[in-house]
C-alpha positions in Angstrom: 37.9 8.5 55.7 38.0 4.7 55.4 40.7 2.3 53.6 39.3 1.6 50.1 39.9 -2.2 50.8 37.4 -1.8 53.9 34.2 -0.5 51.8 35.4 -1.9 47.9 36.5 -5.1 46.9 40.3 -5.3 47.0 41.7 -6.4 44.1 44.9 -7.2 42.2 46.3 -5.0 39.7 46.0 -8.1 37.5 42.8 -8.5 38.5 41.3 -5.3 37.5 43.1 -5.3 34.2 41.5 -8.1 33.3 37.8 -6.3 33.6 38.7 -4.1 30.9 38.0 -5.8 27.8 39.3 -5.5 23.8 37.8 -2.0 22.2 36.5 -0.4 25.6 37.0 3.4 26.2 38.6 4.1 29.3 39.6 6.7 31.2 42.7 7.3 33.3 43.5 9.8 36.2 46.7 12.0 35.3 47.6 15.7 34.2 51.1 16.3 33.0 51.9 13.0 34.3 50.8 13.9 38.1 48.5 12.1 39.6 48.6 9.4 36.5 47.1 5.9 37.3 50.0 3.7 37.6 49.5 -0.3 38.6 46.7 -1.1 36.8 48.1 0.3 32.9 51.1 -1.5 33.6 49.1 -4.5 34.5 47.2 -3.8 30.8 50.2 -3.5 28.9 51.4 -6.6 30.4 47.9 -8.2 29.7 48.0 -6.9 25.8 51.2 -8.3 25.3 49.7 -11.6 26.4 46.7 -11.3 24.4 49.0 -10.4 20.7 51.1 -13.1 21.7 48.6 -15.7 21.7 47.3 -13.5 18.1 44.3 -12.2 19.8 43.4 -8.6 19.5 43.4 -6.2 22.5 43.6 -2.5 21.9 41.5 0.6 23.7 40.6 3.8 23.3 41.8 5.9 26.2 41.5 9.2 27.7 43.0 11.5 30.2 43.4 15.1 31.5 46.1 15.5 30.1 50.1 13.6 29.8 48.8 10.7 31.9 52.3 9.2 32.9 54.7 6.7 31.4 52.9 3.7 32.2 50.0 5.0 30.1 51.6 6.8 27.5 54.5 4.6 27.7 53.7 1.4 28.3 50.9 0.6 26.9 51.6 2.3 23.8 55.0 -0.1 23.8 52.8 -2.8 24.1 50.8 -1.9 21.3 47.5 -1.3 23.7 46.0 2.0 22.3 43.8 2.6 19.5 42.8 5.7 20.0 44.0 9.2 22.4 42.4 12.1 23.7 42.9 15.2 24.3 47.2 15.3 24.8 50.0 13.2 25.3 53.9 13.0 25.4 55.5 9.8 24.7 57.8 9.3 21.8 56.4 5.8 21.7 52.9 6.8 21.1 54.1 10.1 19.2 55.6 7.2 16.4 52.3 5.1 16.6 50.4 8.7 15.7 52.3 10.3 13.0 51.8 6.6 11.6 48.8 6.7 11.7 48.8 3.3 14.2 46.5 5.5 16.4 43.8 7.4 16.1 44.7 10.9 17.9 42.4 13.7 18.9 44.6 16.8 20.4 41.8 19.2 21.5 41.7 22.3 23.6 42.2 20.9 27.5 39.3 22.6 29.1 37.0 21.2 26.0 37.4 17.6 26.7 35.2 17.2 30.1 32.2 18.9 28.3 32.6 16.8 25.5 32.5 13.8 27.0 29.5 14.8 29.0 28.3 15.8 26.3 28.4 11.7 24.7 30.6 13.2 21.5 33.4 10.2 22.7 30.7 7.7 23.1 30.3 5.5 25.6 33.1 5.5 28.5 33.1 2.1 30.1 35.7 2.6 32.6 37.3 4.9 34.6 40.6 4.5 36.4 41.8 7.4 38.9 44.1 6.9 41.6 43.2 8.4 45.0 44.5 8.7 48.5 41.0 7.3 49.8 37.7 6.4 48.9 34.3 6.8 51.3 31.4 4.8 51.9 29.5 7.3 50.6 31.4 8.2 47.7 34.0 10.6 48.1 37.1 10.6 46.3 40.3 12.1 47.2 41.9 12.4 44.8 46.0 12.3 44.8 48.6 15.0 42.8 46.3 16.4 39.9 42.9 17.1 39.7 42.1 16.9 35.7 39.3 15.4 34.3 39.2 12.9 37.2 35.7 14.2 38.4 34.3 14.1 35.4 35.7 10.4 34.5 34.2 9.6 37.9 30.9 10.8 36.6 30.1 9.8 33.1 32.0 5.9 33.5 30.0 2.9 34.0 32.3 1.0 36.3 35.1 2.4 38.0 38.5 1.3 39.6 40.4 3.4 42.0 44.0 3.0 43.2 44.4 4.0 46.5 48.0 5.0 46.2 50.1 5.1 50.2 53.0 7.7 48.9 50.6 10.7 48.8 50.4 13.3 51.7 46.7 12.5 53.3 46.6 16.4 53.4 46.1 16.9 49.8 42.3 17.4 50.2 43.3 21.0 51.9 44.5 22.2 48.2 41.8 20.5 45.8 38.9 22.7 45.3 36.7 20.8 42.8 33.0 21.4 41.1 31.8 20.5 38.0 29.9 22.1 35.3 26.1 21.6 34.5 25.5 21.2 30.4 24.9 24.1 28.4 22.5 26.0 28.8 22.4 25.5 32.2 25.6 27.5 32.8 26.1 29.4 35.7 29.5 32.4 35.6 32.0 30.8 37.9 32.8 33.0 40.8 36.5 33.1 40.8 37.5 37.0 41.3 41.3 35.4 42.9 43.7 32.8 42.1 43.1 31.5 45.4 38.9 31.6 45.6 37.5 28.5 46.2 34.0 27.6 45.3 33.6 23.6 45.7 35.1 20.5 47.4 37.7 18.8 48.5 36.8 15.6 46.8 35.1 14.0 43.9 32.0 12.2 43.9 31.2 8.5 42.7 28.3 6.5 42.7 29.5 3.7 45.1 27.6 1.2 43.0 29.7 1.9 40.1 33.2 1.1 41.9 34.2 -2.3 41.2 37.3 -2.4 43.3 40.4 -0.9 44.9 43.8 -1.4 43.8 46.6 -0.6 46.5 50.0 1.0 45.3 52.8 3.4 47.3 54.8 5.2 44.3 55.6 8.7 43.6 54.9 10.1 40.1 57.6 9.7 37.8 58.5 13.4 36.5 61.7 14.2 35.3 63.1 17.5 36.8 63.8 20.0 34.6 67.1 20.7 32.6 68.9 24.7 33.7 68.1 26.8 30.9 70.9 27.3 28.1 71.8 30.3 27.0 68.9 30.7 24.5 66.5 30.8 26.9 68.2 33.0 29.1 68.2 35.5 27.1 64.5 35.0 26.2 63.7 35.1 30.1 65.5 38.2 30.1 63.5 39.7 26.8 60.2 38.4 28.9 60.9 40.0 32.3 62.0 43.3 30.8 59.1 43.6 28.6 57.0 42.8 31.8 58.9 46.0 33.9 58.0 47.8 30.8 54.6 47.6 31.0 54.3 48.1 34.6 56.4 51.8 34.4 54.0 52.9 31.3 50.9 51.6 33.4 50.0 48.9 30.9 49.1 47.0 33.6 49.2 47.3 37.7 52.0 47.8 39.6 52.0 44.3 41.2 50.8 42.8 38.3 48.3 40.1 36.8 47.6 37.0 37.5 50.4 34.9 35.4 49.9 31.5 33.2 52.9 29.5 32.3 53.4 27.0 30.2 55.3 23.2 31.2 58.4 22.6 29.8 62.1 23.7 30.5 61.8 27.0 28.8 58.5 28.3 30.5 60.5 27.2 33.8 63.5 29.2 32.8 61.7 32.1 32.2 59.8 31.9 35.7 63.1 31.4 37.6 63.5 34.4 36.0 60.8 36.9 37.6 61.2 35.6 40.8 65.2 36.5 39.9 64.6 40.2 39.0 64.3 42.6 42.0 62.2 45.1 39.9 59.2 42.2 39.5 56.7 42.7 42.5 55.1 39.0 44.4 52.5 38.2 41.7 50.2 35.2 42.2 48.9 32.7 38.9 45.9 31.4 37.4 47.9 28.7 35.6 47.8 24.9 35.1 50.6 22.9 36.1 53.0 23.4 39.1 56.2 23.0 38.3 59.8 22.9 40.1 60.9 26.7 39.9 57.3 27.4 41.1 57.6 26.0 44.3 61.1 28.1 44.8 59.4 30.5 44.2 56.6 29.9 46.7 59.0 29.5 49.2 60.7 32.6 48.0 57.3 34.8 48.6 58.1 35.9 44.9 55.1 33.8 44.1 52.2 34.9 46.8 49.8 31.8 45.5 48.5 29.6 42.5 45.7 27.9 41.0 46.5 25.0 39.0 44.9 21.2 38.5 48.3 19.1 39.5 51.2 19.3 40.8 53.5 18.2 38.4 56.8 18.5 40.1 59.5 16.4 40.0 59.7 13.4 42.9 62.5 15.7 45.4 59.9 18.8 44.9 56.7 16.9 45.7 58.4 15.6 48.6 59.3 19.0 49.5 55.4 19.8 49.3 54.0 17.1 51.4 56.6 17.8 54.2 56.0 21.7 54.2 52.0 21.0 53.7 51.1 23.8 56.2 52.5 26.2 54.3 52.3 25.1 50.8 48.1 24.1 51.9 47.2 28.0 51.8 49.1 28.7 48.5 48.0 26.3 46.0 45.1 25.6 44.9 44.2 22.3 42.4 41.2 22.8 40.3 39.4 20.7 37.5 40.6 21.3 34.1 37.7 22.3 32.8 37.7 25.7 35.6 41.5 25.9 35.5 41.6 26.8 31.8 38.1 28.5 31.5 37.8 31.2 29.0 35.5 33.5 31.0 37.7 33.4 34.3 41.4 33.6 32.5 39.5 36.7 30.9 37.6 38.1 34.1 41.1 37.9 35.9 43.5 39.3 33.2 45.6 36.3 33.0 49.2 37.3 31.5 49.8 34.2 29.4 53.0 33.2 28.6 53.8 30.1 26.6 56.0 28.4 24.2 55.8 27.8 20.5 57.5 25.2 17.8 57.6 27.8 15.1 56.5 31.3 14.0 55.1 33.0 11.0 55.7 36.6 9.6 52.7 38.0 10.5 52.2 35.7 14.3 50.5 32.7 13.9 51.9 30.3 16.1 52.3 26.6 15.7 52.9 24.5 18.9 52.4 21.0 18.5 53.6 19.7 14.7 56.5 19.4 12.5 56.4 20.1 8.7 52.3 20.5 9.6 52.3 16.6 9.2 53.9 15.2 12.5 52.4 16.0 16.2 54.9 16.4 19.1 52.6 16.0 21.8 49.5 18.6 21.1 48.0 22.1 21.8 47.1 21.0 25.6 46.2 24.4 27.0 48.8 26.8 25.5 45.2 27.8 22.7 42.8 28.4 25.6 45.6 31.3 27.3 46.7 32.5 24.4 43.3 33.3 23.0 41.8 34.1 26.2 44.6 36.5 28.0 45.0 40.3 28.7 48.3 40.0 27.7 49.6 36.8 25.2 53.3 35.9 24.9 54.7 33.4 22.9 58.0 32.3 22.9 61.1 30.1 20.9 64.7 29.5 20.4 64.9 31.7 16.7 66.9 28.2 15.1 67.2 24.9 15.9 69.5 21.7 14.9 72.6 24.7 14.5 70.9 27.0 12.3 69.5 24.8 9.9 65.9 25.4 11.1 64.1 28.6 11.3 61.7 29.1 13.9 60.2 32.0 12.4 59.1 31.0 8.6 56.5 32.6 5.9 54.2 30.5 6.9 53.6 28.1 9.1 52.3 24.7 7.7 50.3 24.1 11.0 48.3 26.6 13.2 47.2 26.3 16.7 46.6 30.6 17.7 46.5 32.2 14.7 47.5 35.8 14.4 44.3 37.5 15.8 45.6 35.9 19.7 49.1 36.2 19.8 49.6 40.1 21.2 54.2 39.5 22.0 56.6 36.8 20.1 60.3 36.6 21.7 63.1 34.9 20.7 66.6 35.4 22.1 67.4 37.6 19.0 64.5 40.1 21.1 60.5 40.9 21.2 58.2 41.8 18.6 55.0 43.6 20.0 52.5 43.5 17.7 49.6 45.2 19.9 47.9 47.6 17.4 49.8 46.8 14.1 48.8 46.1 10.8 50.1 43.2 8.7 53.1 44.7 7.1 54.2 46.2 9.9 53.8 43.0 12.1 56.4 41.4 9.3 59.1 43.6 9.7 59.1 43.7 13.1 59.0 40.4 13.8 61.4 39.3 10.9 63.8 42.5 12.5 63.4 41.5 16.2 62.8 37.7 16.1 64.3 36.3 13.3 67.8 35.1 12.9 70.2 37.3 11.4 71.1 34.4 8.9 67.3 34.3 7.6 66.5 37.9 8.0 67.4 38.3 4.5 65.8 35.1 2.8 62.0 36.8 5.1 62.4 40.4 3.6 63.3 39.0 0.2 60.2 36.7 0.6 57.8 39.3 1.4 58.9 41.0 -1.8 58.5 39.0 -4.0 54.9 38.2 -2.7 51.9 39.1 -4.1 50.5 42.1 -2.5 47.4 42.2 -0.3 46.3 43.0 3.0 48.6 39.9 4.1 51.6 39.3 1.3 52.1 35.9 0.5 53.9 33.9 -2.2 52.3 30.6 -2.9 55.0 29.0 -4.8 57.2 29.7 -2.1 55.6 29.9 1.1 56.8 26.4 2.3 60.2 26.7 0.3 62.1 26.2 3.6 60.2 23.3 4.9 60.4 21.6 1.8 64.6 22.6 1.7 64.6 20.6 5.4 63.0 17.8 4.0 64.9 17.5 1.1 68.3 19.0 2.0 68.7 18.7 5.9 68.4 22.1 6.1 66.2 25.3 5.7 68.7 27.3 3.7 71.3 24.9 2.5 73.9 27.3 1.0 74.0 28.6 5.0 77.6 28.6 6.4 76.5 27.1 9.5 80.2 28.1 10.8 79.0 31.3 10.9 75.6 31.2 12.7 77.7 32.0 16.4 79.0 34.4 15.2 76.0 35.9 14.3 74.3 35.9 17.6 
């Protein structure tokens, strides 16, 4: 493999920002904030601020895997850059510009967006900008800590910029295994019968002619390492790997196990600390799609036998842990495209136990993971919908209250769906596990107002699903928002609540 600056034009990151032109679309490498372009948006955002300074307009629409770092989500949202996002995000900059409508959002199910931009449903993309550990003559990519939609960016963009970034392992081609997918109805089944089966390259592919340039860097990815779990999500880690031990002594399913997805976040990375914790939970290997920190203990634990995933988004100690352990880590992960790593048919061919987290809960199990009050996004579904839907086995999980008891997590109805009630098969809380597997409506209720539900709303759910009208699913349209509309008004769900008491009521 050849330096980028030997083949490609080297350039500036100045340079290349200033290629990109006012109302383009373009595309950025990064997936949960791994492997996230990083010189040239910062170069942008500096650019944009020029540009509004001197009261001309500069704003794109951009795209990514997924989270695609803070100098992307961050910075060029702070400097007022964006117009439009696809398919996720998580900056609280950007989340303000969205629920004010400054920016034109699309959150969409992850494996969805490479077909649809193949498919020309975004329009035009008129650049792409993916950062690589190298870049052939002949077109070969490699690419650096995530995999994501960079292949497909590579493919469909009329020019390209890649920045060859110096801090990543050169060794990071042994764990990408990347192919993309031909257009409906030209579909093949994808021939993954393991976590760990391969079936493409370890590179993406580029027309050379397209590749305007190189840009040069040397800087880890900027992820945050997780918080320790409080005492809430303990005890929903514990709910979780019981349940699991469960299943295995009634023969549910296998005595080592399925293959397991996790969501990111601190809770989903509690509740893996936690399996690899309990003696009674066998190795197990996942079909998932972020690495995370507790992962990689548990890798080096032999808890965790091997994963598929499309980045590593690990915080800078961890992925430094990886590239100096790279023989052993090289035959354990895998890094896939998006588009494979959260395929329907293959989470469903290898009976993927899905296990992710939600905002809030309904009576009967829908789940709503991405909005507040149903009007404001937090960051988006990203690929908790494909899991959930697609699983052998679906868990979903939450803190039962929030802000000191004066939010519910589990309500009447939730104001915002993202899997409704025919997906989710477990809910958990700390309060304990619903498992609705095989029940009816009714009975899906009381459990999960019994087992999930805070003892200080317990009473407000019953009393709500008696004064409901009745049907196959009760509901009372006058009041089925009552408590979001309390928080709004009030500050609080139930706001004759003694929130002195809610400790005690754990």
């Amino acid at each position: 493999m050849l330096n980028g600056n030997t083949i490609f034009p080297k350039l500036t990151p100045e340079e290349a920002a200033g290629q990109i032109r006012d109302g383009m679309t373009v595309a950025f490498s990064g997936f949960a904030q791994a492997g996230a372009a990083k010189a040239i948006p910062r170069a942008i955002a500096a650019m944009a601020r020029q540009h509004h300074e001197q009261g001309q307009p500069y704003r794109l629409r951009v795209l990514s895997g997924a989270s695609a770092g803070r100098f992307v989500d961050e910075e060029m949202a702070e400097a007022q850059a964006i117009s439009w996002r696809a398919p996720y995000m998580s900056s609280l900059i950007l989340r303000k510009q969205i629920n004010r409508q400054d920016v034109e959002y699309l959150d969409m199910h992850l494996s969805h967006a490479p077909q649809t931009l193949g498919a020309g449903f975004f329009g035009k993309l008129d650049y792409a900008v993916i950062e690589a550990t190298g870049i052939t003559r002949d077109g070969r990519v490699y690419l650096t800590s995530s995999v994501g939609s960079s292949p497909t960016f590579l493919k469909h963009a009329d020019r390209i910029i890649i920045e060859i970034n110096g801090y990543h392992s050169k060794r990071l081609p042994e764990l990408s295994d990347i192919t993309l997918l031909p257009l409906p109805p030209r579909r093949t089944p994808i021939p993954i019968y393991d976590p760990l089966t391969k079936i493409g390259f370890p590179y993406a592919v580029v027309d050379p002619r397209k590749v305007i340039g190189v840009v040069e860097t040397d800087e880890p990815d900027k992820i945050d390492p997780p918080t320790p779990p409080d005492r809430s999500a303990r005890k929903i880690a514990e709910h979780v790997v019981q349940f699991l031990f469960a299943e295995m002594i009634r023969g549910h399913i296998p005595k080592d196990l399925l293959p397991i997805q996790s969501g990111v976040g601190n809770l989903s990375n509690g509740v893996m600390g936690a399996l690899g914790m309990n003696p009674f939970i066998p190795p197990f290997k996942m079909y998932t799609v972020a690495v995370q920190d507790s992962l990689v203990d548990l890798l080096e634990q032999g808890k965790l036998l091997g994963m598929s995933a499309t980045s590593l988004s690990v915080s800078p100690g961890v992925l430094k842990r990886i590239y100096e352990n790279m023989d052993f880590f090289a035959s354990r992960i895998v890094l896939r495209p998006q588009e494979i790593s959260n395929d329907a048919g293959v989470v469903r061919r290898l009976g993927v136990i899905a296990i992710n987290a939600g905002v809030e809960i309904d009576i009967y199990g829908n789940v709503n993971s991405s909005h507040i009050y149903g009007t404001d996004i937090i960051n988006g579904i990203g690929g908790s919908g494909e899991f959930t839907r697609n699983s052998f086995l679906s868990i979903i999980m939450c803190p039962s209250i929030g802000r000191g008891g004066r939010i519910s997590s589990v309500v009447p109805m939730c104001p915002h769906i993202d899997s409704n009630e025919h997906s989710v098969q477990v809910l958990v809380t700390e309060q304990g596990l619903a498992d609705l597997r095989g029940l009816g409506p009714m009975q899906r209720a009381k459990l999960i107002i019994d087992n999930c539900a805070h003892p200080a709303y317990r009473d407000y759910l019953h009393g709500y699903i008696r004064d409901s009208r009745v049907g196959h699913i009760r509901h009372n349209l006058r009041k089925a928002f009552e408590l979001h509309r309390n928080l709004m008004e009030h500050g609080s769900m139930l706001p004759d609540l003694n929130l002195s008491e809610i400790h005690e009521l754990r």
